[in-house]
C-alpha positions as CSV (number, residue, x, y, z in Angstrom):
1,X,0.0,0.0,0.0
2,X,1.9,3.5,-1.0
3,X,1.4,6.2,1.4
4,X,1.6,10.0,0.9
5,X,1.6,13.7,2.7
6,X,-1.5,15.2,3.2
7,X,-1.9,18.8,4.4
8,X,-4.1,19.6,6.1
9,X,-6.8,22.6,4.6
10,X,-5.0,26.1,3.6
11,X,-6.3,29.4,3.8
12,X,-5.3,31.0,1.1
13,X,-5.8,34.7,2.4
14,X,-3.2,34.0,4.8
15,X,-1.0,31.5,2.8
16,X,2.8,32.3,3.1
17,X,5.8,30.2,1.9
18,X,7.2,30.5,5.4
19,X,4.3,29.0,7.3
20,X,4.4,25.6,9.4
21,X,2.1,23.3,7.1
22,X,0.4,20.5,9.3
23,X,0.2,17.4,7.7
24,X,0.2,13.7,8.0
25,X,0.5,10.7,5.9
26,X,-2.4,9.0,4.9
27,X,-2.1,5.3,2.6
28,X,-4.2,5.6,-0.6
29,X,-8.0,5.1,-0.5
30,X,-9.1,1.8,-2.2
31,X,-12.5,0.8,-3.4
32,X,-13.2,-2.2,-4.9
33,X,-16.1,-2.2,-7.4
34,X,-17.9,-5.1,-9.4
35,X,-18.1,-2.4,-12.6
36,X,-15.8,-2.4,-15.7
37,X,-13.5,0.1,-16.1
38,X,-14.6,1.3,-18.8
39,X,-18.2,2.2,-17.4
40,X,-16.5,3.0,-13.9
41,X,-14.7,5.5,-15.9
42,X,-17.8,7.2,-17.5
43,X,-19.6,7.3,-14.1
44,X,-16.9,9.0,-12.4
45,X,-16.6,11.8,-15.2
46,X,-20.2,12.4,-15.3
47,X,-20.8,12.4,-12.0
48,X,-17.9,14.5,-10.4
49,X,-18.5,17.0,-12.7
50,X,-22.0,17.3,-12.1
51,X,-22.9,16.6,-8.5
52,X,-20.0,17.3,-6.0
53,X,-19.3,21.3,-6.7
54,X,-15.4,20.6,-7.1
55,X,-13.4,24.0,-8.8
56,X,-11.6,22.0,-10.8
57,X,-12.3,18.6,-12.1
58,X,-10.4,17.3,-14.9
59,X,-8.9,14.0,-16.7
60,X,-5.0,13.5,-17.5
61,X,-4.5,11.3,-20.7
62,X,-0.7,11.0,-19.6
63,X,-1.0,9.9,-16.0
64,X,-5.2,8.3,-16.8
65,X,-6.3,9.9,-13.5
66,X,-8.7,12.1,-12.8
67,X,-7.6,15.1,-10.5
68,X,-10.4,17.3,-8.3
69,X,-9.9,20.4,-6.1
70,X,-12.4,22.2,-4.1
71,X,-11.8,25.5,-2.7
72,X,-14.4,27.2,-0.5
73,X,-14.2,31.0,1.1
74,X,-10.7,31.2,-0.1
75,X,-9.6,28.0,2.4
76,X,-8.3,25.0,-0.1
77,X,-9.9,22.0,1.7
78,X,-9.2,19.1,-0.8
79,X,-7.3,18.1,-3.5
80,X,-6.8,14.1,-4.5
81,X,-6.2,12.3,-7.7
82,X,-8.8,9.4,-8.8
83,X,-6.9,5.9,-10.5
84,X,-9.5,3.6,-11.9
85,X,-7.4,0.0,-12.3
86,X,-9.7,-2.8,-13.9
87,X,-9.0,-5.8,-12.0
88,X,-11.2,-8.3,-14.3
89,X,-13.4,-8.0,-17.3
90,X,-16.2,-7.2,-14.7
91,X,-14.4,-5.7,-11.6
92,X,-12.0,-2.7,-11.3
93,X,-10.5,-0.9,-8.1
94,X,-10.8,3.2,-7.2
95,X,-7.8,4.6,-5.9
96,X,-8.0,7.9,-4.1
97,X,-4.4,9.7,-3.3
98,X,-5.5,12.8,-1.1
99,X,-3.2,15.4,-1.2
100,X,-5.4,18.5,0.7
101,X,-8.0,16.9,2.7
102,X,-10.6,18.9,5.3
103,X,-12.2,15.4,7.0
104,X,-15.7,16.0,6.4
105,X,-14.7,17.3,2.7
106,X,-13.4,14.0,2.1
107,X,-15.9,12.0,3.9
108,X,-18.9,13.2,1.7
109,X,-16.6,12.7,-1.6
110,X,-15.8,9.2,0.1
111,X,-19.8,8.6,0.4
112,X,-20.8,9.9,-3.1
113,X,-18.2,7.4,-4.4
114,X,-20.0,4.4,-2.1
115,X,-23.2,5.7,-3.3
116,X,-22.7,5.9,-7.0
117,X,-20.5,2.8,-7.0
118,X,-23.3,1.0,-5.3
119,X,-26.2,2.0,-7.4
120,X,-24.4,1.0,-10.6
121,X,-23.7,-2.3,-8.9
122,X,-26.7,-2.8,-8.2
123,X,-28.1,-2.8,-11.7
């Protein structure tokens, strides 16, 4: 399991170079789905852009990940990147890699995930 920084939500009024960043390190967020990639991937684009208010929401063709940011009132509360690995013809795995993450930010876009992943599923 690969682990990274995450910092804690910025205020970016106030930001300076020389302030003490609080962070902490945080393994990548895994969700297993019984969805194709493919149609795991669509989801995810619709979806993000349209229901979860993010500033920017986008897709790298290098890297294949999608990459969201949400700033509110000036104070950056999350930024992560979005893998989508297919693990079968029928399954794949989300990976999550938060970067900027306010807890209850990241908590709702962790149950939006569960919720849309689910209702696919169930279909």
């Amino acid at each position: 399991m690969r682990m990274s920084v995450c910092f804690q939500p910025i205020n970016l009024k106030t930001f300076s170079l020389r302030d003490n960043f609080k962070f902490h390190y945080i393994s990548d967020l895994v969700i297993n789905c019984n969805i194709n990639r493919d149609t795991l991937l669509e989801v995810i684009q619709f979806t993000f852009a349209e229901k979860c208010g993010f500033n920017t929401f986008g897709y790298n063709i290098r890297s294949q990940e999608f990459s969201a940011k949400k700033i509110i009132k000036n104070k950056f509360l999350l930024h992560f990147t979005i893998n989508v690995e297919s693990c079968d013809m029928n399954s794949s795995k989300i990976i999550i890699t938060p970067f900027v993450a306010d807890v209850n930010e990241l908590t709702k876009t962790l149950n939006t995930i569960y919720d849309i992943v689910n209702l696919y599923q169930a279909k």
